[in-house]
C-alpha positions, 0 to 999 in steps of 0.5 A: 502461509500460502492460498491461491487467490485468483490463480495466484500462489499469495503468501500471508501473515496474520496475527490475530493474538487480540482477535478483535476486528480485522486489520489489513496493511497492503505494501507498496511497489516494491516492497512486500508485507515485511514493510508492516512489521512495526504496524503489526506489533502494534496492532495485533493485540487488538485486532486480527491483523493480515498482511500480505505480498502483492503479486509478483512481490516478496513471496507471491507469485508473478502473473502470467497476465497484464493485470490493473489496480481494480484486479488487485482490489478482487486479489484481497477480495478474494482472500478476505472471504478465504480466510472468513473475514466478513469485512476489514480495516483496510490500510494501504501504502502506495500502490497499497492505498490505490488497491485500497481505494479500488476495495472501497469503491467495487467491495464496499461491503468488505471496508469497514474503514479506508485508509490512503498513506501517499497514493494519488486518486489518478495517475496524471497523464503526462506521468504514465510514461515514467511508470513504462519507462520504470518498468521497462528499465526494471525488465532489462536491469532488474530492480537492483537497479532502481534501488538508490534512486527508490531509497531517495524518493522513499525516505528522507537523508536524515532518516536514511543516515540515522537508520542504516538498518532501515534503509539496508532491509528495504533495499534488499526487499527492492532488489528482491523483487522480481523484474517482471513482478515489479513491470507488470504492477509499474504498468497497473500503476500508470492506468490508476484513475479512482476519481469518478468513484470517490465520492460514492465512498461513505466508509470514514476514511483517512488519508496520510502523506509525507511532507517530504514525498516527491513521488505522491506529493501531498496535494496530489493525496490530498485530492484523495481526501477532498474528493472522499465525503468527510474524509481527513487529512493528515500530514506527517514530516516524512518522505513516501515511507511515512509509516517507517520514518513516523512510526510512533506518530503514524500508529497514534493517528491510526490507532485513534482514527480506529479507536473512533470508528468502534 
């Protein structure tokens, strides 16, 4: 399904067999929605379940413009009111969970609950660089390019050989990117910085990372739970893609973080 959101030709999904309170998954940088599938199917028989492509990623259009994280943020703002959602469950992977945090700080009424899966609370400044680098790589090669050393950082060897299935769909959402969709949110990225207004955040929130991610290293997520009051923090075996490669574990633990916010 398709709604212009702020100019913007969006695609979503939503499931709401369960018609219970609503349920949204936002994806990561070069990905799309299809990266929650499993999370869906878990989720829709007791929640009103929305995913949806970022810009410039799966079957959203590409902006025109430069664009930041806290614009993403007023993307889904906006969606939510168009499709009647007072408020959500917000659950976000990545650039996901820098969009999410964004939601909670400039639309806390529309957050019942923040969860942040591998995203930082700022962009270090000697990293930004590396995401204009990235972005300008992605912009002359396209993201075909970047597919192997993404599926690197994203998953671990061990998940990557034990599920070529996995890893083949996720390849072909990276190269399905398209270039400049991908550059013009590499660069939101790089300018990412929540950390003066975490700790106005009062929706109960948790924060997940991978053991094993080298792009979000725990301790850089767990600056996102220090700094959030009364925030918890969990850590599961698994690289950036912790919702794919612990996925029975990762839908217990939101399931009973959910569970205890009703």
């Amino acid at each position: 399904m398709q709604l212009t959101i702020n100019r913007i030709d969006t695609r979503y999904v939503l499931d709401n067999e369960g018609g219970g309170p609503w349920l949204v998954f936002i994806h990561q940088l070069a990905g799309d929605l299809s990266v929650w599938d499993q999370m869906a199917g878990y989720f829709r028989h007791g929640f009103t379940v929305l995913r949806y492509d970022l810009r410039g990623h799966g079957e959203t259009a590409v902006s025109p413009d430069a664009f930041t994280i806290d614009d993403l943020a007023d993307d889904l703002a906006t969606l939510l009111d168009k499709l009647g959602a007072p408020s959500a469950h917000v659950v976000g992977l990545s650039i996901g969970g820098m969009v999410a945090q964004k939601l909670a700080i400039n639309h806390a009424d529309k957050v019942e609950t923040l969860t942040v899966v591998g995203a930082p609370a700022f962009i270090l400044e000697d990293a930004r660089p590396t995401f204009a680098q990235r972005a300008a790589s992605v912009r002359e090669n396209g993201t075909a390019s970047i597919v192997d050393t993404t599926l690197e950082r994203w998953l671990t060897p061990d998940f990557r050989k034990a599920h070529p299935e996995v890893v083949e769909q996720i390849a072909d959402t990276i190269s399905n990117t398209p270039a400049e969709g991908f550059a013009r949110a590499a660069e939101a990225v790089s300018r990412f910085d929540a950390r003066d207004k975490l700790p106005t955040v009062t929706k109960r929130t948790l924060v997940v990372a991978g053991q094993h991610d080298v792009g979000t290293p725990h301790a850089a997520s767990k600056v996102v739970a220090d700094v959030v009051p009364g925030a918890r923090f969990e850590l599961l075996n698994a690289a950036h893609l912790s919702p794919v490669e612990e996925s029975q574990r990762f839908s217990a633990l939101l399931g009973d973080f959910l569970r205890g916010s009703t």
